[in-house]
N, C-alpha and C positions, 0 to 999 in steps of 0.2 A: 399430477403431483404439484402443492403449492409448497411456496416459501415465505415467511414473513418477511424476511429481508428483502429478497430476489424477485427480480420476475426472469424468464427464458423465453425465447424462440426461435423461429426458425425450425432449422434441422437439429436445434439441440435435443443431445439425450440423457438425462438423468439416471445415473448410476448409485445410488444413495450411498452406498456400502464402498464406492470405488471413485468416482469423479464423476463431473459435468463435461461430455463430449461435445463442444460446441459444432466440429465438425468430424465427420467418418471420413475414410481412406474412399471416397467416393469424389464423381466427378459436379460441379458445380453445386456446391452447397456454399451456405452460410448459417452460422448460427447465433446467438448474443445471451450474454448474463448478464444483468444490470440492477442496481441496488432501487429499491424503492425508493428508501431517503439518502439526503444528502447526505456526502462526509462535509462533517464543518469541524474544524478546530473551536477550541473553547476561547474564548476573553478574544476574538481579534483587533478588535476596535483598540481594545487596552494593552498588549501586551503581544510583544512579536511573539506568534505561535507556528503550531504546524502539527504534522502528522505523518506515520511512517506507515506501507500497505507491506506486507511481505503475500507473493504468489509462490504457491508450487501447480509446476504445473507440467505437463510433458507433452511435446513433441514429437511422433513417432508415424511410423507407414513401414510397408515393406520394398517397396521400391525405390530405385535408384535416382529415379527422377521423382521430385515433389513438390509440394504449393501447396497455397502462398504464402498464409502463414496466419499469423494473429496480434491481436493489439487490445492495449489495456486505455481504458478510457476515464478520463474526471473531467467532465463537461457541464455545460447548461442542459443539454439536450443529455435526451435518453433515449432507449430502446427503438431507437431509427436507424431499420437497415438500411446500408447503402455501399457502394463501390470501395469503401476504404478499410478492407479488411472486415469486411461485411459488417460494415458501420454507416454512418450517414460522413457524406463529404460538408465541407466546409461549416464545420462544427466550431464552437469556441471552446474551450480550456486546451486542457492537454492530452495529447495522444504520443504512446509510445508504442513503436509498433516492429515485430519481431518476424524478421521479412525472410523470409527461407527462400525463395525462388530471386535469382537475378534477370530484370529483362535489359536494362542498357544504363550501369554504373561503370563504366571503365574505373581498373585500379582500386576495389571495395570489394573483399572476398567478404563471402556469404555463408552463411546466415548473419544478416545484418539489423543490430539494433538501434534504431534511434526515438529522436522526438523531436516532434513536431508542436508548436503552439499556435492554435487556431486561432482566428477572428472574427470568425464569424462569417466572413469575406474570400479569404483564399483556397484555392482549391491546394488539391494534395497532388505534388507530381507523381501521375501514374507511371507516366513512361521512362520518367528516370529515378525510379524506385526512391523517391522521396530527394534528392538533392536539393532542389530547391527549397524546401521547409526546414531540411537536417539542420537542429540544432544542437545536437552533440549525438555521438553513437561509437559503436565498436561492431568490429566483427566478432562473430561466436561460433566457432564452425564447429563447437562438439555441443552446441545447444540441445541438438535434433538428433533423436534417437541413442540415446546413452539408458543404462539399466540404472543406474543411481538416480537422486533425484534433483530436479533442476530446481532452482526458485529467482526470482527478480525480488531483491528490495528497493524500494520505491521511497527516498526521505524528501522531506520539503519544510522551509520554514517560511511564512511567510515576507514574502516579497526581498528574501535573502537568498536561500540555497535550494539546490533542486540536485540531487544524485541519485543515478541508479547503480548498484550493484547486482552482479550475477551470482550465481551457484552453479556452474555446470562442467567445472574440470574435473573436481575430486569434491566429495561429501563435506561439508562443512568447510570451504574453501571460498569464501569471498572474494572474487573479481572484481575492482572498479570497472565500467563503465562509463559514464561520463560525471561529469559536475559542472554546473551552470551557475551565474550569479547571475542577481538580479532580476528571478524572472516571478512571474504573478500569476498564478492562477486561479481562477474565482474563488471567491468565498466559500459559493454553494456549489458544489460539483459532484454530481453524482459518481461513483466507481462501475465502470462497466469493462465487461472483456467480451472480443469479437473474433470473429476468424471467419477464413473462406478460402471453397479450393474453386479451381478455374479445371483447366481441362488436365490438370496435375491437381492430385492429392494427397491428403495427411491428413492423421487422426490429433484433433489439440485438443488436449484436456486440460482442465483446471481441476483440481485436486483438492486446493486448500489455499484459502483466504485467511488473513489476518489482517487487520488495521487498530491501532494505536496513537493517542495522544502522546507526543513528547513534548519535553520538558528541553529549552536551548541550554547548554552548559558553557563554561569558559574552556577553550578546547587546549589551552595553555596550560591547563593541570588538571591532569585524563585523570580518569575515573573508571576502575573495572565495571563492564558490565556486560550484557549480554549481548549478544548479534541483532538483535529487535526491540525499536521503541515502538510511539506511540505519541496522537495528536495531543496537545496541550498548550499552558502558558507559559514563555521563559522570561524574567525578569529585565527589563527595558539595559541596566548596567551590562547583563551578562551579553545582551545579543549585541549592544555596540564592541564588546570584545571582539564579536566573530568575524568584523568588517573585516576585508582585507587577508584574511585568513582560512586555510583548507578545511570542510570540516570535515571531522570522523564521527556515520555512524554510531560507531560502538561507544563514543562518548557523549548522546543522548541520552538522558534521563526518561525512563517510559514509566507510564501510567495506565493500568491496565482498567478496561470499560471507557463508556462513551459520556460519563458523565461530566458535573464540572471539574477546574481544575479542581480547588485547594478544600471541595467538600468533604472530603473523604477523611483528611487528615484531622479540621477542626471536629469534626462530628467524632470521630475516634477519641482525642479529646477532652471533651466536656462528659465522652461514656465515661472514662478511666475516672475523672474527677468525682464524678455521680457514682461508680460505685462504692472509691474510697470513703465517701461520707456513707452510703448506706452501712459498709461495713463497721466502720470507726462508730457510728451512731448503734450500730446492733450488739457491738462489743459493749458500748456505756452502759447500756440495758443490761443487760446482762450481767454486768460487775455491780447493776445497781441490786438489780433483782437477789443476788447470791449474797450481799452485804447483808441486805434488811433480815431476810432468811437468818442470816447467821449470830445476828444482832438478839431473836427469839431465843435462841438457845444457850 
């Protein structure tokens, strides 16, 4: 089975009709999803932007004991297994990663999510389940194995905000997670998700992907909208508003497709415009044609 967006490997299994099993209830697998092209935001040169990914995705086995777990990826590199949640170690951009199994965190109940920002350079602490890289996280202990459905929202603006939100208490129910200022993630960074079981298992599926261009707002006078944006341009005045200040998700502006920002709207338009003249000009015809007509008689 091909994807145009996607590539897979490993022990992934493709479920068309159900999810992408990156790994089975079995002992020492890995498996990977990873985008072909980049996600890149539109205008970044010109205009502080960004982009919002939402995952559903589930967590499940039938045992008491499980592992290890899985991580979502926006890197330079791609589809390079390795030790970090059956990913490549010392990677650059970002990795958040959804750690089901504790091996030596004193004080950090588990399932544990965080992030980590790579350099290229540093390795991932194995043995104390990421403390040294954690740059923000939460525990999530009904992550893993719940009948409702889980998702991770994933916002970012450039070189401003970074939050994750969860979904996994009750259906439509957003949990903060963390929120970071200041941090940078490439430009060009592909979206990948990995997972791996050791001598403890679990089945991680990914379900359903979405990514979107947002729009930065002034978060100082919210705006209803939906639970999910999407990557785009926000205007240079509005993102100096958001120094200094919390943002809220649900008060990005989304822009649905991968295209530029502000094409969609002028090209809408110059239609409307274009066809009020064809009409107004098919109506003059017309009143001309029926005068002369009437002018004979």
């Amino acid at each position: 089975m091909q994807s145009r967006w996607f590539d897979f490997g490993g022990d992934t299994i493709i479920k068309s009709d159900q999810h992408i099993r990156l790994t089975s209830e079995r002992a020492s697998q890995q498996g990977w999803l990873w985008s072909r092209v980049p996600l890149t935001a539109t205008n970044w040169e010109t205009h502080p932007s960004g982009w919002q990914i939402e995952v559903e995705f589930k967590i499940h086995g039938h045992g008491h004991l499980y592992g290890d777990g899985m991580a979502m990826w926006l890197t330079k590199q791609r589809a390079t297994p390795g030790p970090v949640f059956g990913s490549t170690d010392k990677f650059e951009g970002l990795g958040i990663f959804f750690d089901t199994y504790k091996n030596n965190r004193p004080g950090v109940h588990f399932p544990y999510v965080m992030a980590m920002l790579g350099d290229g350079k540093t390795e991932y602490d194995q043995n104390n389940d990421g403390k040294a890289n954690d740059l923000g996280g939460c525990s999530a202990q009904n992550i893993r194995g719940v009948e409702h459905p889980t998702k991770a929202r994933l916002t970012y603006f450039q070189d401003s905000h970074l939050r994750l939100d969860l979904q996994y208490k009750e259906p439509a129910e957003w949990t903060k997670c963390f929120e970071l200022q200041k941090i940078s993630i490439p430009t060009v960074a592909y979206l990948g998700f990995s997972a791996h079981t050791g001598e403890l298992s679990d089945n991680h599926d990914i379900i359903r992907v979405e990514t979107k261009n947002i729009y930065n707002v002034n978060p100082s006078s919210p705006k209803p909208g939906g639970d999910r944006a999407s990557d785009a341009a926000g205007a240079k005045k509005e993102s100096k508003n958001m120094k200094g200040k919390p943002f809220d998700p649900n008060q990005a502006q989304s822009h649905e497709g991968g295209g530029g920002g502000g094409g969609g709207g002028w090209s809408g338009f110059f239609f409307k415009v274009l066809l009020f003249v064809v009409v107004a000009g098919g109506a003059y015809v017309g009143f001309t044609i029926w005068r002369s007509r009437g002018s004979r008689f």
